[in-house]
Structure formats: C-alpha cells, structure tokens
C-alpha positions, 0 to 999 in steps of 0.5 A: 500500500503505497503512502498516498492510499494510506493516508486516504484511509487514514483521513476516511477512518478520522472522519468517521470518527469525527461523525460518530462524537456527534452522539452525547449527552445533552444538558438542559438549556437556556438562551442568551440575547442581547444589544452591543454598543459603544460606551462613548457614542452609545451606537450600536456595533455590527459585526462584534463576536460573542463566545461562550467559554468552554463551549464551541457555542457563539454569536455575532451582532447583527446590523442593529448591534442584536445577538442571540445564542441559543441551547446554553447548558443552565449554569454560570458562564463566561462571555467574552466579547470582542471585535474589530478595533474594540477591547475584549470584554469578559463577564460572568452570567448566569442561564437558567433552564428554559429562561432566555436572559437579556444583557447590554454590552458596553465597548471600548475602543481599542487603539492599539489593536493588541486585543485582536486574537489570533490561531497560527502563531500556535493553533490556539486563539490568542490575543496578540499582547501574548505572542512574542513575535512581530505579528501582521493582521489584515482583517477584512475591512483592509481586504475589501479596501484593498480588493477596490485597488486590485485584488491581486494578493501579491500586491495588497501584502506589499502595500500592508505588511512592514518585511514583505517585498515589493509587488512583483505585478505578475502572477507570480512571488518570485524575488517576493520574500518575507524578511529576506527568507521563504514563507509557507502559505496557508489556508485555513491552516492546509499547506499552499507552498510547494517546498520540494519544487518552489514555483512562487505561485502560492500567493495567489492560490484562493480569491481574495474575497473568500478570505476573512483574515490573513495573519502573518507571523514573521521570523523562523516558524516550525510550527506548520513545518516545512518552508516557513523561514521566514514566517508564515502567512495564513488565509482565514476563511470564517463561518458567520456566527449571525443569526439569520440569512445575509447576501452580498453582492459585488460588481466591479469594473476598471480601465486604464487612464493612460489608455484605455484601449482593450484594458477594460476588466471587469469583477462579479462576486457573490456571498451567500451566509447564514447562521440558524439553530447551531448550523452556520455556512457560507457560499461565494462565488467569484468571476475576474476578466482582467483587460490589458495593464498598461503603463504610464506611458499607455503602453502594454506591459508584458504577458509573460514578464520574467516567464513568470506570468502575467496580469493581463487577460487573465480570467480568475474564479473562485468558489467557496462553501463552508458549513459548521455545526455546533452538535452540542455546547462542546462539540462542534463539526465543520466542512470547507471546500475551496475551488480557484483557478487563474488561466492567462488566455490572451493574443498578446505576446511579450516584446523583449527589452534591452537592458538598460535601455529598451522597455519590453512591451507586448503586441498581437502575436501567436501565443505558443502552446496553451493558456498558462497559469494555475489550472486548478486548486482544490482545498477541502478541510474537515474539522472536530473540536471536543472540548474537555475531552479529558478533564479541562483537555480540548481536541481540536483534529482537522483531515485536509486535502490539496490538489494542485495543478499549474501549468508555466508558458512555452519555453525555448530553452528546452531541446525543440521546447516546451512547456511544462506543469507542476502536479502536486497532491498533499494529504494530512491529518492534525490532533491538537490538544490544549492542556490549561493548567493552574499552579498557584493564583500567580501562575496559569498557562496551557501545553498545546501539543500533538502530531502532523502526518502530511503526504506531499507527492509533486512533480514538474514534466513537460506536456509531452511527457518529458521530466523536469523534476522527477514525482517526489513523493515525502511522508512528514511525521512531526509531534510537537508541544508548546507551553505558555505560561503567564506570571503575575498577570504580566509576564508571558513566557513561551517555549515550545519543540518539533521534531520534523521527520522527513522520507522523500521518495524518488524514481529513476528518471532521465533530466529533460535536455537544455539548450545552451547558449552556444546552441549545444544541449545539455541534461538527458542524463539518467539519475537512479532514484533511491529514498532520502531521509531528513529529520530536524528537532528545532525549538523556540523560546519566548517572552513578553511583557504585556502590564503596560499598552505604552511599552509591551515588549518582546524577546524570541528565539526561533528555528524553522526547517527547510529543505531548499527546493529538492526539485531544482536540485535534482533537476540540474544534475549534469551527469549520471549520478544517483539522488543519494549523491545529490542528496542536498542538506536542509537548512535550519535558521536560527531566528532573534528577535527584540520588539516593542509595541505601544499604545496612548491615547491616540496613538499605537505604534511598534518596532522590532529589530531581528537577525537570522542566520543559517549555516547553509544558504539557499540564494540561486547565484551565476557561476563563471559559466552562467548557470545558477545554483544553489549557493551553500554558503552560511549567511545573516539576514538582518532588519528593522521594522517600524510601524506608526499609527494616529488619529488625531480626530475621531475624522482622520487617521494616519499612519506610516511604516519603514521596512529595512532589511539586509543579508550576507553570506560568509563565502570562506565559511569562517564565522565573520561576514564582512571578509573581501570575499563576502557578499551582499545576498543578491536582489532576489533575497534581499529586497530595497527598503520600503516606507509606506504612508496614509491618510484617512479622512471621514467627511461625512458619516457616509462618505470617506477618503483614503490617500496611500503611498508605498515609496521603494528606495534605493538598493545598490550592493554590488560593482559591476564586471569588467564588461561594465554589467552587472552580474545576475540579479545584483542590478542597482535598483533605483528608487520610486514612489506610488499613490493610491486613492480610494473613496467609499460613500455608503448607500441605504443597501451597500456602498459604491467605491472609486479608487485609482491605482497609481494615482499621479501615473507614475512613469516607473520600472518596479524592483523586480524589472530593475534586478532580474530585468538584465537577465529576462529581457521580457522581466524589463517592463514598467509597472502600471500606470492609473488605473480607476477601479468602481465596484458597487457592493448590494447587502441583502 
C-alpha cells in the first residue's frame, strides 16, 4: 500500500470518527440575547463576536448591534466579547433552564489593536499582547479596501505588511520574500507552498474575497513545518456566527487612464451566509476578466514578464462553501471546500527589452502552446473540536486535502521546447490538544501539543511527457508541544519543540535536455532514484511583557526547517549520478528577535529589530559559466521594522511604516561576514527598503477618503564586471514612489467605491524589472500606470 492510499484511509477512518462524537449527552438549556454598543457614542456595533467559554457555542451582532445564542447548558458562564478595533470584554452570567436572559454590552475602543486574537502563531486563539513575535493582521475591512485597488494578493501584502517585498505585478512571488527568507502559505491552516519544487505561485492560490483574515507571523516558524523561514502567512476563511440569512453582492469594473484601449476588466462576486439553530455556512462565488495593464506611458506591459506570468487577460474564479455545526455546547463539526483557478488566455505576446535601455512591451502575436497559469486548486478541510475531552483537555483534529495543478508558458530553452506543469497532491491529518493548567493564583498557562502526518507527492514534466523534476513523493511525521505560561498577570513566557521527520521518495528518471547558449544541449542524463531521509528537532523560546499598552515588549528565539527546493536540485544534475549523491542538506535558521509595541491615547505604534542566520544558504547565484545554483554558503539576514499609527480626530487617521532589511553570506565559511570575499545576498533575497504612508479622512458619516503611498528606495550592493554589467540579479535598483486613492460613500443597501491605482501615473520600472530585468529581457517592463477601479457592493 503505497503512502498516498494510506493516508486516504487514514483521513476516511478520522472522519468517521469525527461523525460518530456527534452522539452525547445533552444538558438542559437556556438562551442568551442581547444589544452591543459603544460606551462613548452609545451606537450600536455590527459585526462584534460573542463566545461562550468552554463551549464551541457563539454569536455575532447583527446590523442593529442584536445577538442571540441559543441551547446554553443552565449554569454560570463566561462571555467574552470582542471585535474589530474594540477591547475584549469578559463577564460572568448566569442561564437558567428554559429562561432566555437579556444583557447590554458596553465597548471600548481599542487603539492599539493588541486585543485582536489570533490561531497560527500556535493553533490556539490568542490575543496578540501574548505572542512574542512581530505579528501582521489584515482583517477584512483592509481586504475589501484593498480588493477596490486590485485584488491581486501579491500586491495588497506589499502595500500592508512592514518585511514583505515589493509587488512583483505578475502572477507570480518570485524575488517576493518575507524578511529576506521563504514563507509557507496557508489556508485555513492546509499547506499552499510547494517546498520540494518552489514555483512562487502560492500567493495567489484562493480569491481574495473568500478570505476573512490573513495573519502573518514573521521570523523562523516550525510550527506548520516545512518552508516557513521566514514566517508564515495564513488565509482565514470564517463561518458567520449571525443569526439569520445575509447576501452580498459585488460588481466591479476598471480601465486604464493612460489608455484605455482593450484594458477594460471587469469583477462579479457573490456571498451567500447564514447562521440558524447551531448550523452556520457560507457560499461565494467569484468571476475576474482582467483587460490589458498598461503603463504610464499607455503602453502594454508584458504577458509573460520574467516567464513568470502575467496580469493581463487573465480570467480568475473562485468558489467557496463552508458549513459548521455546533452538535452540542462542546462539540462542534465543520466542512470547507475551496475551488480557484487563474488561466492567462490572451493574443498578446511579450516584446523583449534591452537592458538598460529598451522597455519590453507586448503586441498581437501567436501565443505558443496553451493558456498558462494555475489550472486548478482544490482545498477541502474537515474539522472536530471536543472540548474537555479529558478533564479541562480540548481536541481540536482537522483531515485536509490539496490538489494542485499549474501549468508555466512555452519555453525555448528546452531541446525543440516546451512547456511544462507542476502536479502536486498533499494529504494530512492534525490532533491538537490544549492542556490549561493552574499552579498557584500567580501562575496559569496551557501545553498545546500533538502530531502532523502530511503526504506531499509533486512533480514538474513537460506536456509531452518529458521530466523536469522527477514525482517526489515525502511522508512528514512531526509531534510537537508548546507551553505558555503567564506570571503575575504580566509576564508571558513561551517555549515550545518539533521534531520534523522527513522520507522523500524518488524514481529513476532521465533530466529533460537544455539548450545552451552556444546552441549545444545539455541534461538527458539518467539519475537512479533511491529514498532520502531528513529529520530536524528545532525549538523556540519566548517572552513578553504585556502590564503596560505604552511599552509591551518582546524577546524570541526561533528555528524553522527547510529543505531548499529538492526539485531544482535534482533537476540540474549534469551527469549520471544517483539522488543519494545529490542528496542536498536542509537548512535550519536560527531566528532573534527584540520588539516593542505601544499604545496612548491616540496613538499605537511598534518596532522590532531581528537577525537570522543559517549555516547553509539557499540564494540561486551565476557561476563563471552562467548557470545558477544553489549557493551553500552560511549567511545573516538582518532588519528593522517600524510601524506608526494616529488619529488625531475621531475624522482622520494616519499612519506610516519603514521596512529595512539586509543579508550576507560568509563565502570562506569562517564565522565573520564582512571578509573581501563576502557578499551582499543578491536582489532576489534581499529586497530595497520600503516606507509606506496614509491618510484617512471621514467627511461625512457616509462618505470617506483614503490617500496611500508605498515609496521603494534605493538598493545598490554590488560593482559591476569588467564588461561594465552587472552580474545576475545584483542590478542597482533605483528608487520610486506610488499613490493610491480610494473613496467609499455608503448607500441605504451597500456602498459604491472609486479608487485609482497609481494615482499621479507614475512613469516607473518596479524592483523586480530593475534586478532580474538584465537577465529576462521580457522581466524589463514598467509597472502600471492609473488605473480607476468602481465596484458597487448590494447587502441583502
């Protein structure tokens, strides 16, 4: 029974299990109702949380600030009441059997935000003032301001989130790191990233509209596995908690100002979501047509810039269904299905640039092969969650499935060319417990702990049946635990372990020819496969200070696990060899962290400064014959983020942000790297400085304006050859600046929204045009001019 038949069985057998809990005893009940408002202005809030603790029971308020939860076991409880931009508010109650009780809440604002809980850090809510790590949260009011500029996911990150690169303006995020380092991306906690090939497509693998929240956590993670060197990023889809039945409807349209020419695109979405009787769900769907993207200068940028895909023409759809029921008050079952595909179908062929002089462009042509981008990805998750399932212990076990297909565009530079696909196919299961515990009135916490088991068969071949990566097949068994304990009520200490067991399988195969730049072809050589084996027991610690909103500081060390993409490794190979010989080493990194954040009055702000390192590297550099591989070389990578944020008036808001970050690499191995033959890391690694800025203006109840601008400065790290180049991806990158405007005015069924992209139609080359531009002529194009953006949105 190969590995794949055997987790089927395995999340089938899970899933049956899950179905047959739904059998207990139920208590006698009461109900609970009541109006949310805010204790300054008196308004009813929307949209605010309410949970039972102990129980998977809840609510949210509905549009006149209303909830009701229904079927509460009679007895003394604890609600806690969160939302959006307020304080969490906990208070005790009491349901009597057959008796509904009628409570008013009161919120503050919370500034700061530090009350916003969140699940990746260690797959258990947790507000952020808890979590000593540096932490992003676009909920969904910035999804939908940023789904009105563009909906590209790879573009709203950037423009949100201090240490994660510049926006590529393609389909892919290659060159697009988060804190110089890879990231693992995730929805709903199933894997996105492709580790054993990386193929920088997993941004955008759902549509930005299905998702509620993203959470980025930065630095060094194990705690998905895998890939997350970075940090992790975590698309969260969300099962409504308000009573009744909601429809919102969205139609969009936008063109380009510089010319409007065939640049006509056009978006419809649909929300359907419900809450009734313990069963919550939703269904969206969503259709994309994009026109031609145009530069400044009204020309059509490249459809295929860097090989990487491009925006133009592409057509995107989405559909999404999520189901949950709460069986009983600690009990709770839920389903999630989620469809995406984007497919670039133009006439539009790329023209080459000329680095530094020449821009490439696009015109009518013949488009070799078929369509390219992501054919499909499937995601399905079935989730349980017990509650003291064994004393005060909770389960919380989830079976997933992806099911992921992308197909590259037609590429010359394999013998008599070709086009190629990645396959790739991941099954798993997760149980994870949470133990709270009590030492004495000063000292409480919890150990959440469990097992991974992933199955993760990809492969990359050529339509016609040729090899580019052989099918890698790994099986991941990794048990982990994490404590967190907090002293005096202030004081908040972390520590937690992984141990990552890896067996990569791979068959005989024969590399897929190349053509050199003398005309002369290379690869068709025959590898014999054979098993590989990596394990690793990384760890992190942590601690937090969290009695003062003006100064909560924070210290961590963390490591992550990698292996640096197996793929591009054994695809390379020159000569007839078997894969144990190839057998690369992972890398672990090693992850420091010192921050603070702070809150006063009208103000929140933080600023975290970080190093980590590694003993091998993973950067792609040009050797003298210009090939590029992989450089082993221990390296550091180092940074500051700073963030800022104001609101002067309960009208206006401001706020800014600065991202630096910079690494190098010791070539002689010796523990210094500031010797001659150390280098910079290349661009592709280390992306320029960024600032980021707003302001935010409500000039009516009804009517608001948002001004944004991220400016991407200057990064220059090498000398140029003897020819006067530069080597691969070691470009000087120059500076430029973008404004972005969005004005939103409500209507009595939803609100209409104007936005333009590129405000002053910026004339300019975006970073990664500047680095990889010399060594893909179709990379060297400018990024698009304005471009107006309307979307109308209906609430039913």
């Amino acid at each position: 029974m190969n590995i794949i038949t055997s987790i089927t069985h395995k999340l089938l057998f899970a899933a049956g299990i899950f179905l047959s809990l739904s059998t207990v005893v139920l208590a006698q009940h009461g109900q609970l109702e009541g109006t949310v408002t805010e204790s300054e202005s008196g308004a009813t809030l929307p949209g605010i949380n309410i949970g039972i603790e102990g129980t998977t029971l809840g609510g949210a308020t509905n549009a006149d600030g209303f909830f009701t939860i229904e079927r509460i076991p009679a007895g003394t409880h604890t609600i806690q009441v969160s939302g959006i931009g307020y304080q969490k508010v906990e208070r005790k109650i009491t349901i009597q059997e057959g008796v509904t009780r009628n409570i008013a809440i009161k919120l503050e604002k919370d500034i700061l935000g530090m009350n916003e809980v969140i699940v990746s850090a260690i797959r258990s809510a947790e507000t952020i003032d808890e979590v000593p790590a540096s932490i992003s949260i676009i909920n969904s009011r910035q999804i939908d301001k940023g789904m009105t500029i563009n909906s590209d996911l790879n573009d709203m990150l950037a423009r949100e989130v201090p240490g994660f690169s510049q926006s590529t303006e393609s389909s892919s995020n290659w060159g697009q790191n988060l804190r110089g380092r890879d990231y693992l991306v995730l929805i709903d906690g199933i894997p996105q990233s492709t580790p054993l090939r990386a193929v920088s497509r997993d941004l955008q693998t759902i549509d930005a509209g299905a998702i509620n929240r993203i959470e980025i956590i930065k630095g060094a993670t194990a705690i998905y596995g895998n890939g997350a060197t970075g940090g992790l990023i975590n698309y969260i889809t969300e099962l409504p908690r308000t009573e009744g039945f909601s429809s919102t409807s969205k139609i969009g349209s936008n063109v380009s100002l510089a010319s409007p020419d065939n640049s006509l695109g056009y978006r419809f979405s649909q929300y359907f979501s419900g809450y009734s009787n313990g069963i919550s769900y939703n269904l969206s769907g969503s259709l994309e047509q994009k026109g031609l993207f145009k530069d400044a200068q009204g020309d059509i940028i490249p459809t295929n810039p860097q090989g990487q895909g491009g925006l133009s023409e592409a057509s995107v759809y989405n559909l999404h269904g999520q189901i949950g029921y709460d069986i009983a008050p600690k009990h709770h079952i839920e389903a999630m299905y989620n469809f995406y595909s984007n497919d670039q179908e133009t006439d539009y062929v790329t023209v080459a640039g000329t680095y530094p002089e020449q821009k490439a462009t696009a015109e009518k042509g013949e488009v070799r092969g078929e369509p390219q981008g992501t054919r499909g990805n499937h995601n399905a998750r079935l989730n349980y969650r017990w509650l003291d399932i064994l004393g005060s212990t909770s389960l919380d076990a989830t079976a997933y499935l992806q099911d992921y297909e992308t197909l590259f565009g037609y590429y010359d530079g394999y013998r008599d060319g070709g086009q190629s696909y990645l396959q790739s196919e991941k099954y798993g299961i997760r149980f994870n417990f949470k133990s709270p515990f009590t030492l004495s009135d000063q000292v409480q916490g919890s150990v959440v702990y469990g097992v991974d088991l992933l199955s993760d068969k990809t492969q990359q071949a050529l339509l016609d049946g040729r090899t580019v990566t052989p099918e890698m097949t790994m099986a991941s068994y990794a048990p982990y635990a994490q404590l967190k304990t907090t002293f005096y009520d202030h004081w908040v200490f972390k520590g937690g372990m992984r141990f990552e067991a890896l067996n990569i399988d791979v068959p005989d195969y024969t590399t897929a020819e190349m053509v050199n730049p003398d005309g002369s072809y290379s690869g068709g050589v025959d590898i014999e496969g054979g098993s590989l084996d990596y394990s690793a027991l990384t760890y992190n610690l942590g601690l937090s200070f969290k009695k003062f909103s003006t100064f909560n500081p924070f210290v961590s060390i963390s490591q992550g696990f990698s292996v640096a993409d197996l793929g591009r490794t054994l695809r390379s190979a020159t000569e007839s060899t078997t894969v144990q010989r190839i057998d690369p080493e992972p890398v672990i990194i090693q992850n420091y962290e010192l921050g603070v954040n702070s809150s006063f009055d009208i103000f929140r702000g933080s600023i975290s400064g970080f190093v980590s390192s590694s003993d091998l590297g993973a950067s792609y550099q040009e050797d003298e014959n210009g090939n590029l591989g992989i450089v082993r070389s221990p390296e550091i990578v180092y940074g500051v983020e700073v963030s800022a944020h104001a609101r002067p008036t309960n009208k206006l808001g401001i706020g800014a942000s600065y991202t630096f970050t910079e690494g190098r690499t010791d070539n002689n191995d010796n523990g210094s790297y500031t010797d001659p033959v150390d280098e910079f890391l290349v661009n592709s690694r280390i992306s320029p400085p960024k600032f980021t800025a707003y302001t935010e203006y409500q000039f009516t109840s009804k009517l608001s304006t948002r001004i944004s601008m991220i400016h991407s400065a200057e990064r220059n790290r090498f000398e140029r050859l003897e020819n006067g180049s530069f080597p691969a991806y070691k470009n000087k990158v120059n500076s430029y600046t973008v404004f972005d405007l969005i004005s939103s005015y409500e209507l009595p069924f939803g609100s209409f929204s104007l936005a333009v992209d590129n405000l002053l139609n910026t004339d300019y080359y975006p970073a990664i045009s500047q680095w990889a531009g010399a060594a893909f002529s179709t990379g060297y194009a400018k990024g698009p001019g304005a471009r107006l953006n309307a979307t109308l949105t209906v609430n039913l």
